[in-house]
N, C-alpha and C positions, 0 to 999 in steps of 0.2 A: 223130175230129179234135177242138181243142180249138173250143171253142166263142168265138169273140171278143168277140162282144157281155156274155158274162159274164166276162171279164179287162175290159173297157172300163167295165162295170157298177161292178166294185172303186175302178176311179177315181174315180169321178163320182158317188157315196154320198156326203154328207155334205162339199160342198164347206168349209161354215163349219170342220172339225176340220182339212180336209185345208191351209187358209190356216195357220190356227194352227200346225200343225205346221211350216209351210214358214219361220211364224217366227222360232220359236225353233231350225229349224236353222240360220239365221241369226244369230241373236245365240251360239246355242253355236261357231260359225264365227269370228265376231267375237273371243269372248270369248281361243279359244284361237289366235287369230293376230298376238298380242299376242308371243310367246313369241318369237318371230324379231328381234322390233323393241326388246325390252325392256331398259331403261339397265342394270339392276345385275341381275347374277346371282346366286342362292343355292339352298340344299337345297332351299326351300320350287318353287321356278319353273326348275329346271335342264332338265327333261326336255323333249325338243322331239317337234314332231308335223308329218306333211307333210299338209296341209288337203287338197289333192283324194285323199289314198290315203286318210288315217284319217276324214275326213265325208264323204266323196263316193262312191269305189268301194265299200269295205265296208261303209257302209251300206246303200248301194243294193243290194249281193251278201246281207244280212242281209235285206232286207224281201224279194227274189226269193222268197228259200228259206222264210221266214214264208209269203208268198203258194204254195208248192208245195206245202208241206208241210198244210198246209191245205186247199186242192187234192186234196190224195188220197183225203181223207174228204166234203168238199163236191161231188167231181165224179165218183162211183162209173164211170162208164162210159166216163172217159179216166183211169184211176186209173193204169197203164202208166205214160203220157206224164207223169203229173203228178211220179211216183215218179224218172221218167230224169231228168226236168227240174230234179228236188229233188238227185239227184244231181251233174248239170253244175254245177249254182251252187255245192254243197257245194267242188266240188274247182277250179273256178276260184278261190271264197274261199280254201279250204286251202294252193292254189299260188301267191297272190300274196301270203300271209301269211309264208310257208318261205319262197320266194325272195329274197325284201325281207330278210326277215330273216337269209337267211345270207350273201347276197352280200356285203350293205354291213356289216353288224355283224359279220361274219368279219376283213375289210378291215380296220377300224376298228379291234379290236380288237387287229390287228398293230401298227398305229400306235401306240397307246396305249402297247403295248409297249418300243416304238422309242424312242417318246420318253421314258417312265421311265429307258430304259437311259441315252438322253443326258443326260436332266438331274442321274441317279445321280452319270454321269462329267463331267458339270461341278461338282458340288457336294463330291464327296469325292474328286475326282481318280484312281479307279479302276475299275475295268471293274463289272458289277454282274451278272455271269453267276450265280453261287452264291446271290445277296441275290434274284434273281428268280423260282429255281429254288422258294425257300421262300414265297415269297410265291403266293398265291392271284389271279385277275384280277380279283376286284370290286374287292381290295384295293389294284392298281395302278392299277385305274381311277380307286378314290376318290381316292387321291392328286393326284390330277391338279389337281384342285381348291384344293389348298395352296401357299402362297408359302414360299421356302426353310426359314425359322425353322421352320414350323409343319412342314413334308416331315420336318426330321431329327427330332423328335418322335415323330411321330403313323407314321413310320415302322420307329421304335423299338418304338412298341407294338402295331404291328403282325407284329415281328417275334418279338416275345419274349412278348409278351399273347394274339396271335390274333387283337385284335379284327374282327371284319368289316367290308368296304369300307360296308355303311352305318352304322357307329359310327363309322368315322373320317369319313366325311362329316358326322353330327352332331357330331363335335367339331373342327370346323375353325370357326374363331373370324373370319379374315380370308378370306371368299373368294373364289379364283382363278375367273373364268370360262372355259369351255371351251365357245366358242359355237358351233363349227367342229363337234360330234358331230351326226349324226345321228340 
């Protein structure tokens, strides 16, 4: 069996690092939950992050699997349990990383879709089936982020140049935010 007094032991080692740490996951919490609330959008600050999944659960699923995997060689006589246990956390981590990530950003990326096609056919007054089929989805996505003037541009040279959805995000001059992504 495992032995509790030595997982209770890991806790209560050096309480003064364990404060320290507790506070600068605090100010790194702070730092990036500015990101939901922030006035002006651009390349620099676009990306968002959901604060209990990205500092909360997967970290805590990151130290489990530190504390198992370590375990295996620290506790020779529940090395088993330490190896099963390094596993469960490996694939509750793995599964809530996939899931997250195909559900909503599958979703999301429909939309994205959708809505280039609208703003295609409000801007040039034609469907954009063939114009999207060429087009790449970093490249629709980047778009997203341009105001009309800068769309038939930076569209052009994405159709006829290649550039990649993060060159046309660094060359968009005025930009659009898109607060609503995930």
């Amino acid at each position: 069996m495992i032995n509790l007094s030595s997982i209770h032991s890991l806790f209560t080692k050096n309480s003064y690092h364990k404060t320290i740490i507790i506070i600068k996951i605090i100010i790194f919490w702070k730092d990036y939950c500015y990101i939901s609330t922030m006035k002006q959008q651009n390349y620099s600050n676009h990306r968002k992050f959901y604060p209990p999944h990205h500092f909360i659960y997967l970290p805590l699923l990151i130290i489990l699997e530190i504390i198992g995997i370590y375990k295996i060689w620290d506790d020779p006589g529940n090395q088993l349990i330490w190896i099963l246990f390094s596993i469960v956390i490996f694939l509750l981590f793995y599964l809530a990383f996939m899931t997250r990530q195909h559900y909503a950003l599958g979703l999301q990326n429909r939309m994205v879709i959708l809505e280039f096609k609208q703003r295609y056919f409000e801007i040039f007054n034609r469907r954009s089936d063939e114009t999207v089929e060429k087009l790449r989805f970093d490249q629709i996505a980047a778009l997203r982020f341009t105001y009309d003037d800068e769309f038939k541009e930076l569209l052009y040279k994405a159709l006829h140049e290649n550039i990649s959805g993060d060159e046309i995000k660094r060359s968009i001059k005025n930009w659009k935010a898109d607060k609503l992504r995930i």
